[in-house]
Every structure is written in structure tokens, then in C-alpha cells.
C-alpha positions in Angstrom: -63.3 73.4 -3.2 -60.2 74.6 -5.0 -57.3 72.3 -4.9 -54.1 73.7 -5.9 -50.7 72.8 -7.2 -48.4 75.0 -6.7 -44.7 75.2 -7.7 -42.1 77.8 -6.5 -38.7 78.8 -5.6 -38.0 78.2 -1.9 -35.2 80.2 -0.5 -34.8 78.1 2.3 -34.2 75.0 0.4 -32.9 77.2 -2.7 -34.7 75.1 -5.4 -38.3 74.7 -6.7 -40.7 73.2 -4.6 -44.0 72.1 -4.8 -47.5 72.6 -2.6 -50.5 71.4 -2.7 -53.1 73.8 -1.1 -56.5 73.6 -0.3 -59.0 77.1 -0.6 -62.4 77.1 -0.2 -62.9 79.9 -2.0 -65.2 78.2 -5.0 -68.2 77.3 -2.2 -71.5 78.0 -4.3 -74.7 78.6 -2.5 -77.6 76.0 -2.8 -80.6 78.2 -3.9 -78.8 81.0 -5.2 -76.0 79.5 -7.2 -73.9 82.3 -6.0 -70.2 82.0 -4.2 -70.5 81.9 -0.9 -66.8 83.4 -0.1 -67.0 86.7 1.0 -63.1 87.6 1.3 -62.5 87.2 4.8 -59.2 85.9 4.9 -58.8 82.0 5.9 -57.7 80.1 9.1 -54.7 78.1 7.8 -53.9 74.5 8.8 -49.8 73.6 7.9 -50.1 69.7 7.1 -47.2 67.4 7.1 -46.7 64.1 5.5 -44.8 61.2 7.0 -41.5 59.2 6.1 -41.7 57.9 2.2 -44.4 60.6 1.2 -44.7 63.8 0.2 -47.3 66.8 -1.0 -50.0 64.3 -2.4 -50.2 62.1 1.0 -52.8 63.5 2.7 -55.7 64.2 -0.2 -55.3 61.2 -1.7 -55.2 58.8 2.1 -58.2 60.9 3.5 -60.8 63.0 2.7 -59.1 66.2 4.3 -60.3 68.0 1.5 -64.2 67.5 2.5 -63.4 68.2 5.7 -62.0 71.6 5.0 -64.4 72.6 2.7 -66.9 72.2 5.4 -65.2 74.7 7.8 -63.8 76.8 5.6 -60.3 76.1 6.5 -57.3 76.5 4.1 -54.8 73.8 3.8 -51.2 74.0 2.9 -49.5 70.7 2.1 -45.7 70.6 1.3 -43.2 67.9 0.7 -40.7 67.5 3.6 -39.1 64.6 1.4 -36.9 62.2 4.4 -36.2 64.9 5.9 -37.9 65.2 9.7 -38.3 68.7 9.3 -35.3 70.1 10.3 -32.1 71.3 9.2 -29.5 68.8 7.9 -26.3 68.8 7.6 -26.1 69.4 4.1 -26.2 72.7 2.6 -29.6 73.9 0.8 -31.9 71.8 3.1 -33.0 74.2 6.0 -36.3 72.6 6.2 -36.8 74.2 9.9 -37.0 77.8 8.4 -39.1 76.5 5.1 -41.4 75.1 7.9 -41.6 77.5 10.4 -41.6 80.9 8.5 -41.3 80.7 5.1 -44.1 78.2 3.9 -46.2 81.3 6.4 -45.1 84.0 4.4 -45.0 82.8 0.7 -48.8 81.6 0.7 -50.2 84.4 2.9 -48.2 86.3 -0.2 -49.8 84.1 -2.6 -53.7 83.4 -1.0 -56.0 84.8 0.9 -54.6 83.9 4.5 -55.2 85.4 7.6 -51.9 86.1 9.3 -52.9 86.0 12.7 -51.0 83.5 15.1 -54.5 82.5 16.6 -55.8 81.4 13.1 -52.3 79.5 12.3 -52.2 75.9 13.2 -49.2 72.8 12.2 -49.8 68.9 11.9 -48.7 65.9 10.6 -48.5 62.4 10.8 -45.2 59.8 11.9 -42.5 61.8 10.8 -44.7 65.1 10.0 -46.0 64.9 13.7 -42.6 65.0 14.9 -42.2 68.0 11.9 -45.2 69.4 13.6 -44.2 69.3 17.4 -41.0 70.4 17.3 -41.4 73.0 14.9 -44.4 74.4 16.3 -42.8 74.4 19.6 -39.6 76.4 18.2 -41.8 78.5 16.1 -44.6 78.9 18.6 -45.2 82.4 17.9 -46.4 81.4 14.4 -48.6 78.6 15.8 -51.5 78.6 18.1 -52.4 74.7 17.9 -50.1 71.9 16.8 -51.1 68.6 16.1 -49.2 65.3 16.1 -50.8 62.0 15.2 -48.6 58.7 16.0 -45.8 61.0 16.2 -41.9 60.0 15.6 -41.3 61.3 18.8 -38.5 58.1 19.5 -35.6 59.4 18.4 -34.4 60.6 21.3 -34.4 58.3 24.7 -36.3 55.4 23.1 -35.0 52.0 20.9 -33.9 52.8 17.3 -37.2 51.9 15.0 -35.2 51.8 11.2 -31.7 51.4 10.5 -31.4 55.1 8.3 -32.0 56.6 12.1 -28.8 56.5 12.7 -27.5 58.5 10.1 -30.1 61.3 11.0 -27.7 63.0 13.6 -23.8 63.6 13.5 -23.7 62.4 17.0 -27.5 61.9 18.0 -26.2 62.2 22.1 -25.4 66.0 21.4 -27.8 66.6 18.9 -30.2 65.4 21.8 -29.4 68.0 23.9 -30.2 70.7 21.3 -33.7 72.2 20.3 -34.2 68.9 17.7 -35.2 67.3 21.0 -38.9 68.7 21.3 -38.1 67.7 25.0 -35.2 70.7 25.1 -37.4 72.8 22.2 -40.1 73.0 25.0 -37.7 73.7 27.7 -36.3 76.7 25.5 -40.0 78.2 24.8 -40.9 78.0 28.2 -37.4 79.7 29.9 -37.9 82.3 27.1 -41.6 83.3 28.6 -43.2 82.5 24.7 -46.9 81.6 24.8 -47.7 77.6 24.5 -49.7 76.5 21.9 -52.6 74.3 22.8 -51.8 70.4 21.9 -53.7 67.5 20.1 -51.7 64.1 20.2 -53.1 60.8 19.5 -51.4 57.7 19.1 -53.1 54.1 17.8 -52.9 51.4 20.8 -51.5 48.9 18.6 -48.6 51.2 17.0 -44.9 50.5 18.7 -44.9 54.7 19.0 -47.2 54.6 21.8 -45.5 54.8 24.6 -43.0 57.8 23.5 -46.4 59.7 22.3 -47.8 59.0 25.7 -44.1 60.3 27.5 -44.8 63.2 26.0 -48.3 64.6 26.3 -47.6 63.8 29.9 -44.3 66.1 29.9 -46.7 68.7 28.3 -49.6 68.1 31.0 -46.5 68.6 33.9 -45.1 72.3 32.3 -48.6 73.3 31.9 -49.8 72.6 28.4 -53.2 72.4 27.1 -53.3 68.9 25.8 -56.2 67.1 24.3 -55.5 63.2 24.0 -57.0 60.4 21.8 -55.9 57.0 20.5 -57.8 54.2 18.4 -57.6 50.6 18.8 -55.9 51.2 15.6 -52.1 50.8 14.7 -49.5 53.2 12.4 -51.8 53.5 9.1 -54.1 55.5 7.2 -57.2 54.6 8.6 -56.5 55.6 11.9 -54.5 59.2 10.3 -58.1 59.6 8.4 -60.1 59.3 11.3 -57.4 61.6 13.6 -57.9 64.6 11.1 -61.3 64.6 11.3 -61.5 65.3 14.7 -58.4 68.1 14.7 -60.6 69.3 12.8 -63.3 69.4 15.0 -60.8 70.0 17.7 -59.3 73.4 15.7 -61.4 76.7 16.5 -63.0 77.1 13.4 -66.8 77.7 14.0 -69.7 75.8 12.7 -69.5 73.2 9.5 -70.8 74.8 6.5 -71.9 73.5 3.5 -72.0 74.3 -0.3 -72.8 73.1 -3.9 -70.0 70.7 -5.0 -69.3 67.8 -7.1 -71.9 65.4 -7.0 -74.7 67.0 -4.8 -77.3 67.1 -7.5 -79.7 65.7 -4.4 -82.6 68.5 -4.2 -82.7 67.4 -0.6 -79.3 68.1 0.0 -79.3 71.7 1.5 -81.9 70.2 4.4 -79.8 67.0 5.0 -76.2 69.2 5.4 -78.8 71.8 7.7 -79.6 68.7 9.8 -75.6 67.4 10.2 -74.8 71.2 11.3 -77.4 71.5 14.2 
């Protein structure tokens, strides 16, 4: 599995930013010590961290990386700093557009991506879930599944969690009634005729973000959504978020789980064991 820094010049947020990505372009077959990759070009999962992280979160709190090696899935990791994915007020911070369309051009520029909107998918975690929601619900042409897992979806309607919350919104009553709301962002998408993406939420039972997660994958269920729901006697940390992407993996339509030669499988009984998992 190749795991990839990358650095570049964002024009959204007009400064250098940086990616991690994950290709599995570097598979090697058990018997023949050959590459497996035979340049199709990859399904692409859009990962997003949560509040206080960035690009690194989510290979070094689970084992995503594994997971998408298995399925041959790409991964694209960015840092959305504090920002809740969307546009502040300041200028050179359009983290909306960086999310929605330019992260999708840049690395199907830069990788071998497919750029079909079925083989496109946005998630995250906390804050990222809210990134992933919202944005994939604006950008829902771009996005076929979106995933949110214990989702900041309380900051419109529900009690203030932190005390920066506040200063999120110039007046957080109007800026309710605009597409930041993923309540209105859904209304919009569905009085323009766009297509719905299909919906994984989950939410653990002991995390205070329940009940807003649960509001919502029932507003989804009442305008028609395909939603698939899970939650974890669990509450808002990284064991649950590791066990959640596992199973939007399993949840994403990406075919069978395939194995290769990687680090540490020096087991001659490995090809057999990974045949065994697959059937």
C-alpha cells in the first residue's frame, strides 16, 4: 500500500496545503511476486478529520489503511484545520469549494482516480461528519455515498456543546436558514431535482451527539433517502470511529476484499488464510 504525502497550492484556500493519500497501487501477488494493479482507475473515498486534527488523524487512530488496501479503494485525507468545512468569513478560507470540487479535481489530476460520481464517496468523523454531510449534500453531484460518524450535526436547533461555537456564525439564526444548515442543504438538493446520495450515519449510544444524529437520519428516511444506521455502545472516541470505518467500508460498493504481499506477511500460509477471510 502506498501512503502518500502530498503538498500543494490550493486555490481555494490560496496557500500550500497538505494531503495524505492512500493508493493501492504497490499490491504484489503471493506466488508470482508480480503487481497486482492493472490500471483501472480507483474508487475514491474523501476522508475528513474532526475538531483539533488534521491530515494524519485517520492512519494513525485506525487501521484505514489495511482496510483500503483490501478493497482496493483510494483514500484522500486533507486537513480542514477548525474549520467545519465551510466557507468563513475570512478571506482565503473557502473550505466548501476545496472540499467539494477542488480536492476532486487536483488528485484525479495527480493519481489514478476514476472520476465517475458513482465511484466518489465523502466521510468524516465529529466535525468531518458534519464536513461530510453537508458538503456532500451541496455537492451531491460529486458524491454518490456520504458518510457521517458521531456527526456535529448540533449546531443548528440543539444546546451549544463548546464555547468557540459561538463565534462560528456572524449571526448563527440567519446563517441557519442558509445551506450551512444540512437541514436547508437537503431542502435545496431536493427542490432542485439533484439525485440523493445513499447515507451511512452512526452515532455511539453514550456520545451527547446522539440525539441530533438520530434527528437527522430520520429527516433523511421522511424526504426519501437511502439511509443505513448503526451505533455502538460506545461514546465520541477513536475506538468506536475505527470500528465505524470498517464497516463503511463494507457498506461502500466496492467488490470483494482482496489481498496482496505486504509488510509482514512472510507466513507461507498466508495466501490460503486471506482466500478463507474473502469467501
Amino acid at each position: 500500500m502506498a501512503l502518500i504525502q502530498v503538498n500543494y497550492l490550493s486555490r481555494a484556500l490560496y496557500r500550500t496545503v497538505p494531503l495524505n493519500v492512500i493508493l493501492p497501487t504497490d499490491k504484489i501477488d503471493y506466488e508470482r511476486t508480480e503487481y497486482l494493479y492493472d490500471g483501472r482507475k480507483f474508487k475514491t473515498l474523501y476522508l475528513l478529520h474532526g475538531l483539533l486534527g488534521n491530515y494524519t488523524d485517520w492512519v494513525s487512530g485506525t487501521r484505514i489503511q489495511r482496510w483500503a488496501e483490501e478493497h482496493n479503494l483510494a483514500v484522500i485525507m486533507p486537513s480542514g484545520d477548525n474549520s467545519y468545512y465551510f466557507s468563513g468569513r475570512m478571506p482565503m478560507n473557502d473550505y466548501e469549494t476545496f472540499i467539494g470540487e477542488e480536492l476532486l479535481e487536483i488528485t484525479r489530476n495527480m493519481f489514478p482516480l476514476s472520476d465517475k460520481r458513482e465511484d466518489t464517496f465523502i466521510a468524516g468523523l465529529s466535525m468531518g461528519g458534519y464536513g461530510a454531510l453537508r458538503n456532500g449534500i451541496k455537492y451531491s453531484d460529486n458524491f454518490s455515498h456520504v458518510a457521517g460518524l458521531s456527526s456535529a450535526l448540533h449546531l443548528f436547533g440543539y444546546e451549544q456543546r463548546h464555547e468557540f461555537e459561538s463565534g462560528l456564525f456572524e449571526d448563527k439564526e440567519a446563517a441557519g436558514k442558509t445551506d450551512l444548515n444540512p437541514v436547508v442543504a437537503l431542502e435545496n438538493l431536493l427542490s432542485e431535482g439533484r439525485t440523493l446520495p445513499r447515507f451511512y450515519l452512526s452515532c455511539g449510544s453514550r456520545d451527547d451527539l446522539m440525539k441530533c444524529n438520530k434527528d437527522f437520519r430520520d429527516l433523511l428516511m421522511k424526504k426519501g433517502a437511502e439511509v443505513t444506521w448503526d451505533e455502538e455502545d460506545r461514546g465520541h472516541d477513536w475506538d468506536f470511529w475505527d470500528s465505524q470505518i470498517k464497516k463503511v467500508i463494507d457498506w461502500l460498493p466496492l467488490g470483494e476484499a482482496q489481498g496482496g504481499l505486504g509488510s509482514g506477511h512472510v507466513n507461507v500460509n498466508e495466501k490460503q488464510e486471506r482466500e478463507k477471510i474473502t469467501k
